[in-house]
C-alpha positions as CSV (number, residue, x, y, z in Angstrom):
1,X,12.6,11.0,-25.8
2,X,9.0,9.6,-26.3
3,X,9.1,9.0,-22.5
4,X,10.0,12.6,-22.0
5,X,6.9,13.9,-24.1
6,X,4.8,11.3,-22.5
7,X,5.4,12.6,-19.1
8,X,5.2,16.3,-20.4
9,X,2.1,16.2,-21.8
10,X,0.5,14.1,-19.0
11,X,1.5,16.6,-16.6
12,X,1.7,20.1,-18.4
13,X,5.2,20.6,-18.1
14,X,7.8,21.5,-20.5
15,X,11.3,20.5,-19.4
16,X,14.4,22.7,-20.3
17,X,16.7,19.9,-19.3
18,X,14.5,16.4,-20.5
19,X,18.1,14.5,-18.5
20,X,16.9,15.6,-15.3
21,X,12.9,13.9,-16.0
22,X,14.8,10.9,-17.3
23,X,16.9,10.8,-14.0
24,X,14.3,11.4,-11.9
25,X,12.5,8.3,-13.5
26,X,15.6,6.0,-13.7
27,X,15.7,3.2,-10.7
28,X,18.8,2.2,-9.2
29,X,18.2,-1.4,-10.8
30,X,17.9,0.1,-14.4
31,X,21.5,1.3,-14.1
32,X,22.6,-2.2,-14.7
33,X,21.3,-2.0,-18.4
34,X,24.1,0.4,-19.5
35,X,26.2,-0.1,-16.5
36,X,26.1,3.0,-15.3
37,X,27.2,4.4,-11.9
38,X,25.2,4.5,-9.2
39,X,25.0,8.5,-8.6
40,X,22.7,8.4,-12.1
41,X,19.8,6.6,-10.5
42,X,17.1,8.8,-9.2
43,X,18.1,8.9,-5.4
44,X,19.8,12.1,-5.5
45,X,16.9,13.6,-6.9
46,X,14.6,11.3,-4.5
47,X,16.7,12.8,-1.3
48,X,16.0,16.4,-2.8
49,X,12.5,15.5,-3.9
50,X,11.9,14.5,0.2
51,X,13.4,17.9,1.6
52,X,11.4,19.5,-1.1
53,X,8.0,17.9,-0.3
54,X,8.5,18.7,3.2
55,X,9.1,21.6,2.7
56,X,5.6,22.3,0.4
57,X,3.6,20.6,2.8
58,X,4.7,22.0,6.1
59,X,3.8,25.4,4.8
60,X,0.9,24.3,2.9
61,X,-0.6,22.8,6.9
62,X,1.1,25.9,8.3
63,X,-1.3,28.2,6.0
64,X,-4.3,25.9,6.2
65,X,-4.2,26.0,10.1
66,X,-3.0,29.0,11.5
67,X,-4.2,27.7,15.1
68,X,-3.4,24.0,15.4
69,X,-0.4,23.1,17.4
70,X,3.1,22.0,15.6
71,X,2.7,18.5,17.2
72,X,-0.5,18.5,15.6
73,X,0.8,19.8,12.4
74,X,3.4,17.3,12.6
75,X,1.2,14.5,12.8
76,X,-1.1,15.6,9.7
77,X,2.5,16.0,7.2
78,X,3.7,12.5,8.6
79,X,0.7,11.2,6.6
80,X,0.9,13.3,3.9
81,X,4.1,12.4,2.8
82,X,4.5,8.7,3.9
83,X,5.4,6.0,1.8
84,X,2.1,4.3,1.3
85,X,0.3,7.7,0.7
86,X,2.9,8.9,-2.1
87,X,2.9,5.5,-3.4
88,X,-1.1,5.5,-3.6
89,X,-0.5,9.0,-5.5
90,X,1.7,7.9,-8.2
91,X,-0.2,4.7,-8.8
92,X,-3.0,6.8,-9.8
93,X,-1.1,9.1,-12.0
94,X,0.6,5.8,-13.5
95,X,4.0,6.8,-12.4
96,X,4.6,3.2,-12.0
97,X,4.5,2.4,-15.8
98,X,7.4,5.7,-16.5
99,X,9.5,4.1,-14.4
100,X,12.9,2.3,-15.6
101,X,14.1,-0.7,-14.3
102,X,15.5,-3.7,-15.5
103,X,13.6,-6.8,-16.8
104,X,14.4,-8.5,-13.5
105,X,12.7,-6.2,-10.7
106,X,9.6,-5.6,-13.3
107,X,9.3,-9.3,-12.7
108,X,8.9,-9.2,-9.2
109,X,6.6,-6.3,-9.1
110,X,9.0,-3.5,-9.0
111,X,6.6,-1.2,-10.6
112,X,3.9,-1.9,-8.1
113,X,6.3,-1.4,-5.2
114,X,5.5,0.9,-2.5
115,X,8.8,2.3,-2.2
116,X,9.8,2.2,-5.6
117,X,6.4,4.1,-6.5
118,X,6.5,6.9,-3.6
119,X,11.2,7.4,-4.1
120,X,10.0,7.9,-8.0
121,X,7.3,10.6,-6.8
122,X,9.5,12.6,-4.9
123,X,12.3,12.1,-7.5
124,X,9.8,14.1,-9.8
125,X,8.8,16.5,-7.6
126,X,13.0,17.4,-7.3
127,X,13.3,17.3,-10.8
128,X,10.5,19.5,-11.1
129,X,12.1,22.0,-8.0
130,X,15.6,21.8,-9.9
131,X,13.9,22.5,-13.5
132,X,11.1,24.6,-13.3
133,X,11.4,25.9,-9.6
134,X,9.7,26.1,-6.2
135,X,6.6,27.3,-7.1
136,X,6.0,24.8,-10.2
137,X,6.9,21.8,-7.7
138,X,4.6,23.3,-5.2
139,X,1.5,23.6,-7.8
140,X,2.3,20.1,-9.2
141,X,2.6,18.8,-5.2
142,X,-0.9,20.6,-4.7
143,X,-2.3,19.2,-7.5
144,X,-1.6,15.7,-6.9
145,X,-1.3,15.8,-3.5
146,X,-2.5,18.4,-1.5
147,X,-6.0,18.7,-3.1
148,X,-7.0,15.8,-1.4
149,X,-5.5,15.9,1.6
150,X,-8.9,15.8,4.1
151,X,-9.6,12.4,2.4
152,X,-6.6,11.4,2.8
153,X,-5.9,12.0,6.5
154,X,-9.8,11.3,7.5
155,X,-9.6,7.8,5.9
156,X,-6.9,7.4,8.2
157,X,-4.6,5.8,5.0
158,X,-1.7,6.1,7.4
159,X,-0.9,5.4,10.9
160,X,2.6,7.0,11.6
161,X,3.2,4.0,13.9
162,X,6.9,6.2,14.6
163,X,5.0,9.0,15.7
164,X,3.0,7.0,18.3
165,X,6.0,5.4,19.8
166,X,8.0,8.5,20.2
167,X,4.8,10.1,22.1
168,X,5.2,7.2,24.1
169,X,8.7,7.0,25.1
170,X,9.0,10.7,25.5
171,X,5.5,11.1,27.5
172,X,6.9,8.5,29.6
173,X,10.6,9.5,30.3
174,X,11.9,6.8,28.5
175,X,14.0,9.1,25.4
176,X,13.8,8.5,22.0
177,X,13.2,4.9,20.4
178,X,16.3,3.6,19.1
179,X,15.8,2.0,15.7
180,X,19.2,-0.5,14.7
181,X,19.8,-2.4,10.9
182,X,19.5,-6.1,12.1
183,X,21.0,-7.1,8.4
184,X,20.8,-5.7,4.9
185,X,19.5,-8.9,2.5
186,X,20.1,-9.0,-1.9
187,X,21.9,-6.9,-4.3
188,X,21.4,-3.3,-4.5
189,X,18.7,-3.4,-6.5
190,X,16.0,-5.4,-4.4
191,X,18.1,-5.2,-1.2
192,X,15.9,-5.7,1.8
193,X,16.4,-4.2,5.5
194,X,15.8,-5.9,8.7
195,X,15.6,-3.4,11.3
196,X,14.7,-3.4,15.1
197,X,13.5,-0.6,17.4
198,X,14.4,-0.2,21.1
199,X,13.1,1.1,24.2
200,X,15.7,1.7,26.8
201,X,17.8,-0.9,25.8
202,X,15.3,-3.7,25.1
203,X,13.8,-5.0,21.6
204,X,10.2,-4.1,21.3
205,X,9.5,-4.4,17.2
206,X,11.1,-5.5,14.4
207,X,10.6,-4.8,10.6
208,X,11.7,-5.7,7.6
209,X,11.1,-3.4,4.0
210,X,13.3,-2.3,1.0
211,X,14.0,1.4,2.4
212,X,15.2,1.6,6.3
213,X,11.9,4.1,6.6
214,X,9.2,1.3,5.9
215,X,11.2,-1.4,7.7
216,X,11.3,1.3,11.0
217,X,7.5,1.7,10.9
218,X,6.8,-2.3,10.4
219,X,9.6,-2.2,13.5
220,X,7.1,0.6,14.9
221,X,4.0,-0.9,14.3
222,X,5.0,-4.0,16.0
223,X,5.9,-2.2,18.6
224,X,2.8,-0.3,19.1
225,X,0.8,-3.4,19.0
226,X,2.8,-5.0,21.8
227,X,2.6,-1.7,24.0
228,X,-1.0,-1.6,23.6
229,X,-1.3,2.1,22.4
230,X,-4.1,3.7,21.3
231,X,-3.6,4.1,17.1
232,X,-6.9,6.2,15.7
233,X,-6.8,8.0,12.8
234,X,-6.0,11.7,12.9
235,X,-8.2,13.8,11.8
C-alpha cells in the first residue's frame, strides 16, 4: 500500500477503492509475477481512460473556442491526447517510476516507453473517472494536461501524420487510408506491430511500434513524407 499513498499524496487524491490505482498502474508484463490473468493489467482501465480523455478535452477545446471549426478542433485534441504528448506528461509527473512491470521489460526501458508511459496515464485518468468521478478526472486532466496546452500545440510536439493523410485522401477522392497489421513480433508483453497504410490499393508507409496506434502514425508519417505534403505545426 506504500505505492497507493505515494501516488495519493503526489496527486491529492484519496482513493475509496486503492485496487483500482493499483490496477490502473499494473502493466500487462507485471502480471507474469503472480500469474495473473490478463483482464487485471491496466488496459481495461487504459481503453476507459482514452474514451474519458476524449471526452475532457473535446469539451475543454469546445469551451475554449466557441468559433473554430470541428476539423480545426479536431486537429488541436489529436495533439493533445497523442502518445508522445501523454507520454511527455507522465514523464514529468514520474508516472514512469509507479509503474509495475516485471524485471525483464524494466531492463529494456519499459518505464521510459512512450506507450507504456501515455496507456499508464490514461489508465489513471479511468481510475480516477471510475473512483472519484468525472469532474475529479477532468480537474486532474486539466491540471496536468490542459494547463499547458498552447505550449504544447505551438511547439508543434505532435504532427498527427493520420490526420494529414486522411485530408489528403479525402480532399483528393481517393477514401479513407487503409492501415493493415503486416505481423505481430514477441510475447505479449513487448509484442511489436508492423503495420502498413494504403491508398487505393497500393502501399504508401509502413510502421512499426508496440501499440497498432504509434505503428499507424510511423506507417503515416512515412507516408506523408513520400506524398510530399505540407506538415506545419498547428497552431
Amino acid at each position: 500500500m506504500d505505492l497507493v499513498r505515494e501516488v495519493e499524496r503526489k496527486f491529492n487524491i484519496h482513493f475509496s477503492d486503492p485496487d483500482l490505482l493499483i490496477t490502473a498502474l499494473k502493466h500487462r508484463s507485471f502480471l507474469n509475477v503472480n500469474n495473473e490473468p490478463r483482464v487485471n493489467s491496466n488496459e481495461r482501465l487504459e481503453f476507459l481512460g482514452d474514451a474519458v480523455l476524449d471526452l475532457i478535452v473535446t469539451n475543454f477545446l469546445y469551451q475554449k473556442f466557441p468559433k473554430k471549426t470541428e476539423g480545426q478542433l479536431s486537429k488541436v485534441r489529436s495533439i493533445l491526447v497523442s502518445t508522445p504528448v501523454l507520454a511527455k506528461i507522465a514523464g514529468e509527473i514520474s508516472l514512469g517510476k509507479m509503474i509495475l512491470i516485471n524485471w525483464g521489460e524494466e531492463k529494456t526501458g519499459g518505464r521510459h516507453r512512450q506507450s507504456i508511459l501515455a496507456d499508464g496515464f490514461e489508465a489513471l485518468v479511468g481510475a480516477i473517472y471510475l473512483d472519484q468521478g468525472l469532474e475529479a478526472a477532468n480537474n486532474f486532466v486539466r491540471e496536468h494536461l490542459l494547463h499547458n496546452y498552447k505550449q504544447i500545440v505551438r511547439e508543434g510536439l505532435y504532427k498527427n501524420y493520420k490526420s494529414i493523410l486522411l485530408e489528403y485522401t479525402q480532399s483528393g477522392g481517393m477514401g479513407v487510408p487503409d492501415y493493415r497489421v503486416v505481423k505481430e513480433i514477441g510475447p505479449d508483453h513487448e509484442k511489436e506491430f508492423i503495420i502498413e497504410v494504403l491508398i487505393c490499393g497500393k502501399v504508401m508507409g509502413e510502421g512499426r511500434g508496440h501499440s497498432k496506434k504509434s505503428a499507424e502514425q510511423r506507417a503515416a508519417s512515412e507516408a506523408v513524407k513520400k506524398l510530399g505534403l505540407q506538415t506545419k505545426s498547428i497552431s
